[in-house]
ZAGU-271555 format. One record per residue (C-alpha): x, y negated, z negated; residue in three letters. Coordinates in nm, 3 decimals, padded with zeros to 5 digits, always signed. Layout:
% residues N
{X: X	Y: Y	Z: Z	residu: ALA}
...
//
This chain:
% residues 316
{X: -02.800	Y: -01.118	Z: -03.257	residu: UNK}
{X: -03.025	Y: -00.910	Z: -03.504	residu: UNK}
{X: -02.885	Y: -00.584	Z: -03.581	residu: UNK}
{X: -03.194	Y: -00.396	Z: -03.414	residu: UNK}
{X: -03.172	Y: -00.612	Z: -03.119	residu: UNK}
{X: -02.860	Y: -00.519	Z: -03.065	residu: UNK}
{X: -02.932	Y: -00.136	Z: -03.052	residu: UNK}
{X: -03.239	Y: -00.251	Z: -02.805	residu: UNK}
{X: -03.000	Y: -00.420	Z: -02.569	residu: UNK}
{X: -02.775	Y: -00.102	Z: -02.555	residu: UNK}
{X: -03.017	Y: +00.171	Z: -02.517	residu: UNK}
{X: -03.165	Y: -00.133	Z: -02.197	residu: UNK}
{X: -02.825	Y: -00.150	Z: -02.022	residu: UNK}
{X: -02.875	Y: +00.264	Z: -02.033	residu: UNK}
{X: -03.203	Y: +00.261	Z: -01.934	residu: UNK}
{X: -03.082	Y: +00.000	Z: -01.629	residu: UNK}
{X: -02.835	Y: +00.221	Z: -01.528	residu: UNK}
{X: -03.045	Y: +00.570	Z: -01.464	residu: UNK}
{X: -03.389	Y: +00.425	Z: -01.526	residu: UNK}
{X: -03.639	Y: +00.454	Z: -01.824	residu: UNK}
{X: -03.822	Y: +00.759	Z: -01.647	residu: UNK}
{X: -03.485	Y: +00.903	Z: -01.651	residu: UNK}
{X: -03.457	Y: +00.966	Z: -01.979	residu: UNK}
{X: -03.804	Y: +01.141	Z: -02.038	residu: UNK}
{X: -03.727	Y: +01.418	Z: -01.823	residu: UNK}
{X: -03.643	Y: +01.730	Z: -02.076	residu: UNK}
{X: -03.378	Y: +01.813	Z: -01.814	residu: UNK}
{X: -03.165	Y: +01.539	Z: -01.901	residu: UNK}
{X: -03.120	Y: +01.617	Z: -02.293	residu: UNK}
{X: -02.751	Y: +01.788	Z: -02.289	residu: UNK}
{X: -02.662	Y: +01.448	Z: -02.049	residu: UNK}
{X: -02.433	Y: +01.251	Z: -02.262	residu: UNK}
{X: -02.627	Y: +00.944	Z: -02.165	residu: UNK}
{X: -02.928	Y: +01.060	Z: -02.345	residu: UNK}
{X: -02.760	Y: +01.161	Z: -02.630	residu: UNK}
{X: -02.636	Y: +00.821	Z: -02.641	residu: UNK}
{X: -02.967	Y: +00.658	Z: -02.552	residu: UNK}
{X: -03.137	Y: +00.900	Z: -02.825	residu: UNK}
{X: -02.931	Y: +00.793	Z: -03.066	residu: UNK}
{X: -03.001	Y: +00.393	Z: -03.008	residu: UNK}
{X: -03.386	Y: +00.519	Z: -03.032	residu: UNK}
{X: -03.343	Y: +00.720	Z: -03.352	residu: UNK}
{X: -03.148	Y: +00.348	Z: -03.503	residu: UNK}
{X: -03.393	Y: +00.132	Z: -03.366	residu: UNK}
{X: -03.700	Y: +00.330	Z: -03.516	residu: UNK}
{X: -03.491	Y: +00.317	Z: -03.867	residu: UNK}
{X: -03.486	Y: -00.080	Z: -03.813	residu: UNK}
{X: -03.092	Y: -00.106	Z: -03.692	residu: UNK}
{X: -03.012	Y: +00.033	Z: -04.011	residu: UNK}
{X: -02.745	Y: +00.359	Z: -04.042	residu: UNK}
{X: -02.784	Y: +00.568	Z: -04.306	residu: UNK}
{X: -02.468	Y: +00.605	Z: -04.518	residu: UNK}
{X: -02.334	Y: +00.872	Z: -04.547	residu: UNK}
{X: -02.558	Y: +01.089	Z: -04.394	residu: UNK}
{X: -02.510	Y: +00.906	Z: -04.014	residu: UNK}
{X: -02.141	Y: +00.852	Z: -04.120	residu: UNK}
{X: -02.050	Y: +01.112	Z: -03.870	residu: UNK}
{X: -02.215	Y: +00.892	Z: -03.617	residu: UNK}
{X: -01.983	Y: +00.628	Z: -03.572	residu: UNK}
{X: -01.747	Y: +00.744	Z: -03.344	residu: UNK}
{X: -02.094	Y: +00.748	Z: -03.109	residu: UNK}
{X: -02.202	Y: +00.414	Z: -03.173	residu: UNK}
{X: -01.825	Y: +00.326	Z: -03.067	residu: UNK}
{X: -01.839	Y: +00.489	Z: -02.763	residu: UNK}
{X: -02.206	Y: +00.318	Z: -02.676	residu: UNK}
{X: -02.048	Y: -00.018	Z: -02.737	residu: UNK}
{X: -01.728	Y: +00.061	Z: -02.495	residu: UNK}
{X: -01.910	Y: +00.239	Z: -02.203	residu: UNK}
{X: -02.167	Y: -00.086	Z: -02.185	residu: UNK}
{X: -01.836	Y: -00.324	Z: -02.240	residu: UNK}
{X: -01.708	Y: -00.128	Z: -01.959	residu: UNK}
{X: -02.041	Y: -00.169	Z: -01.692	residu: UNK}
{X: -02.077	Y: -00.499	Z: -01.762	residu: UNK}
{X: -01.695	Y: -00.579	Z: -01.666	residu: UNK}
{X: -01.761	Y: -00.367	Z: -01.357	residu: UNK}
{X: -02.088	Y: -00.522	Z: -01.262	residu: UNK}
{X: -01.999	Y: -00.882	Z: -01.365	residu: UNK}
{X: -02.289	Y: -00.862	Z: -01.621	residu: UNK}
{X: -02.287	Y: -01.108	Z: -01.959	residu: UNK}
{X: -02.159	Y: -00.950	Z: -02.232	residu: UNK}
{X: -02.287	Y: -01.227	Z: -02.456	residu: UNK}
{X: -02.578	Y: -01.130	Z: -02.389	residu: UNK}
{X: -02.540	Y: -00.752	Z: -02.319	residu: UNK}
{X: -02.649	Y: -00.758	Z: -01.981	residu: UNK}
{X: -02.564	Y: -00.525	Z: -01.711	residu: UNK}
{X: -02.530	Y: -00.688	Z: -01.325	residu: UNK}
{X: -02.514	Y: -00.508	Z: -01.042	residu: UNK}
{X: -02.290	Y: -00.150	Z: -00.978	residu: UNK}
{X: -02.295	Y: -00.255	Z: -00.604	residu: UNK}
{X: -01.976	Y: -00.505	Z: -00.734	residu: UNK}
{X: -01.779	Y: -00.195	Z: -00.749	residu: UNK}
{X: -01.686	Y: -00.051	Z: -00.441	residu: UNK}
{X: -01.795	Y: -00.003	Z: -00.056	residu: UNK}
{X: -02.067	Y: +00.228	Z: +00.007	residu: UNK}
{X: -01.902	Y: +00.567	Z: +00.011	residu: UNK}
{X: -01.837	Y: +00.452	Z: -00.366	residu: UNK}
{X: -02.218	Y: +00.349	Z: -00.440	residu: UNK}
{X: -02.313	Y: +00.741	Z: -00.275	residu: UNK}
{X: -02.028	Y: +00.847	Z: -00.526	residu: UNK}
{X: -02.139	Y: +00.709	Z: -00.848	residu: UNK}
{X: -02.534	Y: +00.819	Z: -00.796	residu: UNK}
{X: -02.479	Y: +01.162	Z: -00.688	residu: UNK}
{X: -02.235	Y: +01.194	Z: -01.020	residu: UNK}
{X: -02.377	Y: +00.999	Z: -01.247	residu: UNK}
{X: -02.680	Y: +01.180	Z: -01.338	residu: UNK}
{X: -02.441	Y: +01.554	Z: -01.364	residu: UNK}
{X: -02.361	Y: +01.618	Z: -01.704	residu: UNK}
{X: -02.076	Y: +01.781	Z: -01.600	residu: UNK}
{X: -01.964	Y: +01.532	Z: -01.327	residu: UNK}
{X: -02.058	Y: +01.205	Z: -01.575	residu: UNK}
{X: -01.738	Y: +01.235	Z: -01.816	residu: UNK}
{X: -01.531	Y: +01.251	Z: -01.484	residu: UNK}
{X: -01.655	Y: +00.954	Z: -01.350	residu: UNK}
{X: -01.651	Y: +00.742	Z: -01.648	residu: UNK}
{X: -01.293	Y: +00.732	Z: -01.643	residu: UNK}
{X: -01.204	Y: +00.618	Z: -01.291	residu: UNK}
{X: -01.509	Y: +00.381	Z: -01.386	residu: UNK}
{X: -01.337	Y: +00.294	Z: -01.709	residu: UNK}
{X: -00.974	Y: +00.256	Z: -01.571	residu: UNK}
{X: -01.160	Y: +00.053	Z: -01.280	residu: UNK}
{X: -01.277	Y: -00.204	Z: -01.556	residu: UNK}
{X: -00.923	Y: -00.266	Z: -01.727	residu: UNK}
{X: -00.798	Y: -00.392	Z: -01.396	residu: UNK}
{X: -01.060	Y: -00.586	Z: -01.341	residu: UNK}
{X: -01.050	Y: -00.763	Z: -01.676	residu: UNK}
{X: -00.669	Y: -00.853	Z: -01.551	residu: UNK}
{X: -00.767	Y: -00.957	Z: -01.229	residu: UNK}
{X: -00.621	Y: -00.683	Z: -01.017	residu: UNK}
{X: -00.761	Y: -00.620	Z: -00.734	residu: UNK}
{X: -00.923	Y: -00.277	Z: -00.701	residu: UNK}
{X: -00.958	Y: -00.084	Z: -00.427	residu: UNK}
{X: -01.178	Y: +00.279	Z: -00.541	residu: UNK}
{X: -01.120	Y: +00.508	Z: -00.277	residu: UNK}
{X: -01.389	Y: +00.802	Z: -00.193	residu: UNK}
{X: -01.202	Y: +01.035	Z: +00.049	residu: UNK}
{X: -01.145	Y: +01.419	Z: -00.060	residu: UNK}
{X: -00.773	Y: +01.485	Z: -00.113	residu: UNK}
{X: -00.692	Y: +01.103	Z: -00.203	residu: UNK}
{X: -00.664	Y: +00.926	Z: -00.535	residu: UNK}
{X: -00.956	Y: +00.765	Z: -00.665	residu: UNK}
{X: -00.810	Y: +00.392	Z: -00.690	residu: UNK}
{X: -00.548	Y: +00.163	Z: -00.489	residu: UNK}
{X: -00.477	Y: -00.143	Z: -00.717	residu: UNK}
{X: -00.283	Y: -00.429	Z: -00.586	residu: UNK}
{X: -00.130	Y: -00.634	Z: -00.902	residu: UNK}
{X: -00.073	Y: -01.049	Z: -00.857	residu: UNK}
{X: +00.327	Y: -01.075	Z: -00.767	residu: UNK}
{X: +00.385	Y: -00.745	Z: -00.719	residu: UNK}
{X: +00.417	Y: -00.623	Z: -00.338	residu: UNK}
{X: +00.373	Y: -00.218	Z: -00.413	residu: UNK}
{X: +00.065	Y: -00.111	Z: -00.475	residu: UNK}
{X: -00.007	Y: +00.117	Z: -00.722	residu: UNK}
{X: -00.204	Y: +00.433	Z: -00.656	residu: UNK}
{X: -00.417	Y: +00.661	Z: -00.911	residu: UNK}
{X: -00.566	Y: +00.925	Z: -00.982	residu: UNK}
{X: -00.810	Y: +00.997	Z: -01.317	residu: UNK}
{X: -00.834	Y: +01.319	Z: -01.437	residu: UNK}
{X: -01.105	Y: +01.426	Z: -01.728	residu: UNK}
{X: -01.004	Y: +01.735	Z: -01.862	residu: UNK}
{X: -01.221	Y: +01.965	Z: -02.117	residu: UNK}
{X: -00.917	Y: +02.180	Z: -02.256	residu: UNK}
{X: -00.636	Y: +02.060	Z: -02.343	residu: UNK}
{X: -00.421	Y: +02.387	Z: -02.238	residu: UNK}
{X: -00.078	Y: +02.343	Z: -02.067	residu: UNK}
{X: -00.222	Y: +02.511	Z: -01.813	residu: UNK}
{X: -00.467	Y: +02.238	Z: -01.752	residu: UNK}
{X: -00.216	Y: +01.950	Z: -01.796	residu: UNK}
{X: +00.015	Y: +02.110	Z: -01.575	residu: UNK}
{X: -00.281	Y: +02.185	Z: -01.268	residu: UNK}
{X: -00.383	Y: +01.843	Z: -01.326	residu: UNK}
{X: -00.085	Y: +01.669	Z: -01.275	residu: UNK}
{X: +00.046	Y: +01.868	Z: -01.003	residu: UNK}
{X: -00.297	Y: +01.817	Z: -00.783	residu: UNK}
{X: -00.203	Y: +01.433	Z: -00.897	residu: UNK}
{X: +00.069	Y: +01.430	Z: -00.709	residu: UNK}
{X: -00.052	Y: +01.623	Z: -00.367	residu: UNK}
{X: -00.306	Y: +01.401	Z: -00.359	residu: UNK}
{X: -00.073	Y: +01.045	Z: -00.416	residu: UNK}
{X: +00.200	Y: +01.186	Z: -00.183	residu: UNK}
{X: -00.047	Y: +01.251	Z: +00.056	residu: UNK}
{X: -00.142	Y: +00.874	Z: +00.053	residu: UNK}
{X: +00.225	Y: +00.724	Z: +00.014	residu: UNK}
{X: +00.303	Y: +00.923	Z: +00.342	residu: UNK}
{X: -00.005	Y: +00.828	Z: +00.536	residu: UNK}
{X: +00.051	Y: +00.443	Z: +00.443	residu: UNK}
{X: +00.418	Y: +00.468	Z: +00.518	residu: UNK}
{X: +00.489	Y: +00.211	Z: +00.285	residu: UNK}
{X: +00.637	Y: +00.244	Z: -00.097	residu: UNK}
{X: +00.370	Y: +00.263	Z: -00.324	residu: UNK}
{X: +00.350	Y: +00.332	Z: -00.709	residu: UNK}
{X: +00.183	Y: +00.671	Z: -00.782	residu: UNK}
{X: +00.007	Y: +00.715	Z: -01.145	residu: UNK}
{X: -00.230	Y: +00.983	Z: -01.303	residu: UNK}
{X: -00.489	Y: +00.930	Z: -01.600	residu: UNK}
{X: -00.505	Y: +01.213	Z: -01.820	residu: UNK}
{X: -00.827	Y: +01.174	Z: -02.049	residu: UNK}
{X: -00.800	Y: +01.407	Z: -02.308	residu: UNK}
{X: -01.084	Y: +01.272	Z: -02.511	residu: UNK}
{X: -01.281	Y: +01.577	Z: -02.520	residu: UNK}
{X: -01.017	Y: +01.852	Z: -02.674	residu: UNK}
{X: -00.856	Y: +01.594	Z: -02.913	residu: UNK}
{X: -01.202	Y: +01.451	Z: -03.017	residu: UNK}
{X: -01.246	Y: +01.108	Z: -03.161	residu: UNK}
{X: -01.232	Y: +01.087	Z: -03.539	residu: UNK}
{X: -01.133	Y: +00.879	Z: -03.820	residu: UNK}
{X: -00.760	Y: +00.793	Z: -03.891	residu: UNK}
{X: -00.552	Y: +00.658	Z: -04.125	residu: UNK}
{X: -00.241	Y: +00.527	Z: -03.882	residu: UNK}
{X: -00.131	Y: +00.499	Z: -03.490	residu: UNK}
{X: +00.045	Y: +00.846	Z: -03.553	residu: UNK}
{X: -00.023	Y: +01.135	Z: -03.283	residu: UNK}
{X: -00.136	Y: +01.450	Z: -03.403	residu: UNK}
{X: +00.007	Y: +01.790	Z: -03.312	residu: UNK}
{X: -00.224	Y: +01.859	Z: -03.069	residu: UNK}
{X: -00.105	Y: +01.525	Z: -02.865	residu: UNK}
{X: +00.257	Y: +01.568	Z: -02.971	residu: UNK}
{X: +00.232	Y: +01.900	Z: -02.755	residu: UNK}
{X: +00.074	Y: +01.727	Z: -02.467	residu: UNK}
{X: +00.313	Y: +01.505	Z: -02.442	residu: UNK}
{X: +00.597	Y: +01.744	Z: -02.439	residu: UNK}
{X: +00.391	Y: +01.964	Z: -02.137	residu: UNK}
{X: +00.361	Y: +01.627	Z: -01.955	residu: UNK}
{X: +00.737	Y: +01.546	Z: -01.997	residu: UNK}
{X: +00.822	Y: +01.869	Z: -01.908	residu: UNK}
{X: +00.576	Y: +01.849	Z: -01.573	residu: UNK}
{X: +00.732	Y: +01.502	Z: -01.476	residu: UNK}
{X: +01.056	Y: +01.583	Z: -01.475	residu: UNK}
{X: +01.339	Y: +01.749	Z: -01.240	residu: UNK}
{X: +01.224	Y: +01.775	Z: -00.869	residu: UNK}
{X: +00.865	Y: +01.863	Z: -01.003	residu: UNK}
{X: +00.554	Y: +01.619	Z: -00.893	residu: UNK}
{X: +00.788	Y: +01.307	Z: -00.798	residu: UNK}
{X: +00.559	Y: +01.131	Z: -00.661	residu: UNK}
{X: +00.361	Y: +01.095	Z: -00.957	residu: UNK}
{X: +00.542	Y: +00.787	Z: -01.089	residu: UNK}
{X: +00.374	Y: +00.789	Z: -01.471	residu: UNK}
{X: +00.134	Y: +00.973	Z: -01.657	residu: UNK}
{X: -00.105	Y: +00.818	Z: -01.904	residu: UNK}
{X: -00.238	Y: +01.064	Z: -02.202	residu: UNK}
{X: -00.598	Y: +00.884	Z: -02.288	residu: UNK}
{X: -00.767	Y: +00.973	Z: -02.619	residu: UNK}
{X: -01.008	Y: +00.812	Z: -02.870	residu: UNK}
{X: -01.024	Y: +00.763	Z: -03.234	residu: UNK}
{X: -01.146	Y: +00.539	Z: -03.515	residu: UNK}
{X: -00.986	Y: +00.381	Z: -03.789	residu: UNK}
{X: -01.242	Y: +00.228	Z: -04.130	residu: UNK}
{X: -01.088	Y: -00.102	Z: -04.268	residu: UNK}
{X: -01.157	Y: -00.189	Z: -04.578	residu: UNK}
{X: -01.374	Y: +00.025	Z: -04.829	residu: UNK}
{X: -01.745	Y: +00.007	Z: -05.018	residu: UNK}
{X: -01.942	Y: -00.205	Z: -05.146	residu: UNK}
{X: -01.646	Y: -00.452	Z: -04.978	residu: UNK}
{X: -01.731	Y: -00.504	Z: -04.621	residu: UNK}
{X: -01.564	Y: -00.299	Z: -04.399	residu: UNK}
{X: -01.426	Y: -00.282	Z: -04.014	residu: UNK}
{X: -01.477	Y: -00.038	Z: -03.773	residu: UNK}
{X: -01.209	Y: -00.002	Z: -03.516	residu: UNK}
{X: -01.330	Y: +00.225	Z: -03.198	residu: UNK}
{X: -00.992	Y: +00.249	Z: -03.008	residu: UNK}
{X: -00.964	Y: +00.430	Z: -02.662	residu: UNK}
{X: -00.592	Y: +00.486	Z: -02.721	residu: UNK}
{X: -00.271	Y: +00.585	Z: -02.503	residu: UNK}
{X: +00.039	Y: +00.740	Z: -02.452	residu: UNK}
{X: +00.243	Y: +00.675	Z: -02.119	residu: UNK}
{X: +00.537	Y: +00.904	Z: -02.028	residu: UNK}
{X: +00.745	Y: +00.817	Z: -01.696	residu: UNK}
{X: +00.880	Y: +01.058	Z: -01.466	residu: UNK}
{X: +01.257	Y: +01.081	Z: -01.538	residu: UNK}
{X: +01.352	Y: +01.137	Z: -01.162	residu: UNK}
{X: +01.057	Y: +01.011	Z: -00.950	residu: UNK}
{X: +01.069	Y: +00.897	Z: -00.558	residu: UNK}
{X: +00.968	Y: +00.542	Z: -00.683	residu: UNK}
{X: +01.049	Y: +00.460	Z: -01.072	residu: UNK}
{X: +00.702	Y: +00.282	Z: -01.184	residu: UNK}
{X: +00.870	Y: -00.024	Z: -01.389	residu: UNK}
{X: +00.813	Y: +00.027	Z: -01.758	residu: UNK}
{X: +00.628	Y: -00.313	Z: -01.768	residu: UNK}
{X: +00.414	Y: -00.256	Z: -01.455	residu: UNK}
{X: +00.038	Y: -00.273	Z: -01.638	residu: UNK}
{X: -00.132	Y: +00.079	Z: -01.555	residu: UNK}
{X: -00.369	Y: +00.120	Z: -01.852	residu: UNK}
{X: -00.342	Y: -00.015	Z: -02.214	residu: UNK}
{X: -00.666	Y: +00.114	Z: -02.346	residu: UNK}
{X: -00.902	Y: -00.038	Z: -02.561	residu: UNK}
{X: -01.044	Y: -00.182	Z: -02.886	residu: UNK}
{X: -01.404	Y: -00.214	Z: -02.993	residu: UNK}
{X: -01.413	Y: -00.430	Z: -03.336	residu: UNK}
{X: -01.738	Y: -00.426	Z: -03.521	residu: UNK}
{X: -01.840	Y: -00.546	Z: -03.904	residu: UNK}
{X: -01.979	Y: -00.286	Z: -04.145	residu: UNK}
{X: -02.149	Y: -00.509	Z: -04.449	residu: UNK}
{X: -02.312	Y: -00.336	Z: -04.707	residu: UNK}
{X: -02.604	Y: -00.418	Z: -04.932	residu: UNK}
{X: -02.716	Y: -00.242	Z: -05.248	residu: UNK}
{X: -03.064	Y: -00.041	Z: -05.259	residu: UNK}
{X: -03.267	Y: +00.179	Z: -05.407	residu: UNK}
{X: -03.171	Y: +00.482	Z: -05.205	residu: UNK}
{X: -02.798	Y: +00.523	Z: -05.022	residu: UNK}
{X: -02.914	Y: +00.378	Z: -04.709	residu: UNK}
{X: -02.687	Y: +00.092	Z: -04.593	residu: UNK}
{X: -02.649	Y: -00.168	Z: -04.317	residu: UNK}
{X: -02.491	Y: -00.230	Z: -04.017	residu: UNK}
{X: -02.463	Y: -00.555	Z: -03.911	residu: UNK}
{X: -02.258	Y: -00.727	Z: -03.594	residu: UNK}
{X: -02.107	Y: -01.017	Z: -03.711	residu: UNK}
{X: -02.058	Y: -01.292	Z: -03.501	residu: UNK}
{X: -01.701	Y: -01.112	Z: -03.453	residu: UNK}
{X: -01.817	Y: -00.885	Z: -03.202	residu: UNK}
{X: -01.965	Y: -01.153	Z: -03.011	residu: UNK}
{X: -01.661	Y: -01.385	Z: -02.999	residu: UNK}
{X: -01.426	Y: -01.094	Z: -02.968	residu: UNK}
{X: -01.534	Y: -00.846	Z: -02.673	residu: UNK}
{X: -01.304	Y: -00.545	Z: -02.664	residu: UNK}
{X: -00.938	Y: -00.644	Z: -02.644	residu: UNK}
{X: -00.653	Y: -00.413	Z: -02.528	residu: UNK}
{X: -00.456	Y: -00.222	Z: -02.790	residu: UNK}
//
C-alpha cells in the first residue's frame, strides 16, 4: 500500500465513522477526531510525506490514528488488510448503539468512550465474549473468558488529571458501581477498573519500559486505594498510558513503536482475589517503518513497509 493511500484509507475509516459532512462543520475543530482527520488531510496534500523534523512532534498522532482504526475495525469485524471499517452495530445491543452516537460526536465525552471501546476490542481479539452494559450505576462491560466460570466485570475510567484526588474518586465509584452488580447477580464475579491516564502523562518518546515519576506516584495512590477494607470489590486496577519509543537512527531506517502501555496493581485484601494470570488488559503495540531518503531540502519519508501489514498491532 502506497504511503498516501494509506493516509487516504485512515482519514475514510474517520470519515465512515461520523460522516464526511461531519467534519466540515467549524463546530467540530477542538473534536479530537478532526484533529486527527486534519492531520491525515494536511499528509495527504504533502503526498504521504512527513516533514522531518519539523512534523517530528507528530508522531505520537499518527500512532494514535493507526491504533484507534486497529481498534474499530476489531470491533466492527472490518479488514484490516485493507483498512476497512464494518459495521459498529457488531458491538453491543441497542442501548449500546444510542450510547456510542450520542457520545461520540462530544469532545468531551469521545476520550471516555474510546476506552471502554478500546478495552472492548482487546477481548475481542482473544475471543472473550463481551457483554457492554448501558445501565447508569453499572460497569460498562461483563466479559466471560473461555474456561473460566466467573465473569469478570469492568469499569473504564478516562481521567484528565492525574491528581490523587481523581485516582482515588475514580476507583472508589469503581467499586459502588461493581459491588452493585456482584450483589444483584448473586453470583461471584471478578470486579476490575481501567484507569486511562493518557491525557496527564501524555504520550512521548522514550528510551526504556521505565515509569516516570508521575506514574510511580499513581501507582502508589492506587495501591494505597486498593488496599485494607477500602473498595474490595474492585478486584484489580489497570493504570493505562501511551508512549513511543524510535528504533534505530538516521539516514538508517528506523522503527516507530506506538505502545498503549500498562501497569496492573491487585487489591491486597479483595472479596474475590482476581488471579494474577486472569487476562484483563495487556495493551498494545503499533509497529511502523520509518525509511529515509536523501533530498534537497530536510523533508523525509514515511513509508509502511509490508511489516505493518503482516503484523497488525500485537499486545505488549
Amino acid at each position: 500500500m502506497r504511503r498516501i493511500e494509506f493516509f487516504q484509507r485512515q482519514k475514510e475509516i474517520l470519515e465512515k465513522l461520523f460522516s464526511p459532512e461531519w467534519f466540515l462543520e467549524a463546530k467540530q475543530k477542538k473534536h479530537p477526531a478532526y484533529l486527527r482527520w486534519t492531520l491525515c488531510k494536511k499528509i495527504i496534500e504533502q503526498g504521504g510525506i512527513i516533514q522531518f523534523p519539523e512534523q517530528k512532534e507528530r508522531l505520537h498522532e499518527i500512532g494514535r490514528i493507526i491504533l484507534d482504526s486497529y481498534i474499530l475495525m476489531a470491533l466492527t469485524e472490518g479488514n484490516p488488510q485493507q483498512l476497512k471499517l464494518g459495521s459498529l452495530d457488531l458491538y453491543g445491543d441497542e442501548a449500546v448503539q444510542r450510547k456510542i452516537r450520542s457520545r461520540i460526536t462530544n469532545p468531551e465525552q469521545f476520550e471516555d468512550l474510546m476506552v471502554e471501546l478500546y478495552v472492548g476490542a482487546w477481548h475481542k481479539t482473544k475471543s472473550h465474549t463481551i457483554d457492554p452494559i448501558e445501565k447508569e450505576g453499572y460497569p460498562d462491560l461483563r466479559i466471560e473468558i473461555p474456561n473460566i466460570n466467573i465473569p469478570v466485570f469492568i469499569e473504564c475510567k478516562h481521567l484528565w488529571t492525574g491528581s490523587k484526588n481523581n485516582l482515588q474518586d475514580a476507583i472508589k465509584k469503581a467499586n459502588k458501581q461493581i459491588k452493585r452488580t456482584a450483589k444483584e447477580i448473586e453470583l461471584p464475579s471478578y470486579g476490575a477498573v481501567i484507569l486511562d491516564v493518557s491525557v496527564p502523562v501524555a504520550a512521548d518518546q522514550v528510551e526504556n519500559d521505565n515509569l516516570s515519576d508521575k506514574l510511580l506516584r499513581m501507582v502508589d495512590v492506587v495501591q494505597s486505594a486498593l488496599s485494607g477494607e477500602k473498595n474490595q470489590s474492585v478486584g484489580a486496577a489497570i493504570i493505562v498510558w501511551d508512549d513511543y519509543m524510535l528504533m534505530g537512527k538516521p539516514p538508517d531506517s528506523t522503527l516507530v513503536a506506538y505502545r498503549r502501555r500498562y501497569k496492573r496493581i491487585s487489591h491486597r485484601n479483595p472479596n474475590l482475589p482476581v488471579p494474577e494470570n486472569l487476562p484483563l488488559f495487556e495493551g498494545y503495540t503499533i509497529p511502523y517503518w520509518l525509511h529515509w531518503t536523501p533530498r534537497k531540502l530536510p523533508i523525509k519519508e514515511y513509508v509502511f513497509s509490508e511489516l505493518f501489514k503482516k503484523r497488525m498491532p500485537r499486545q505488549i
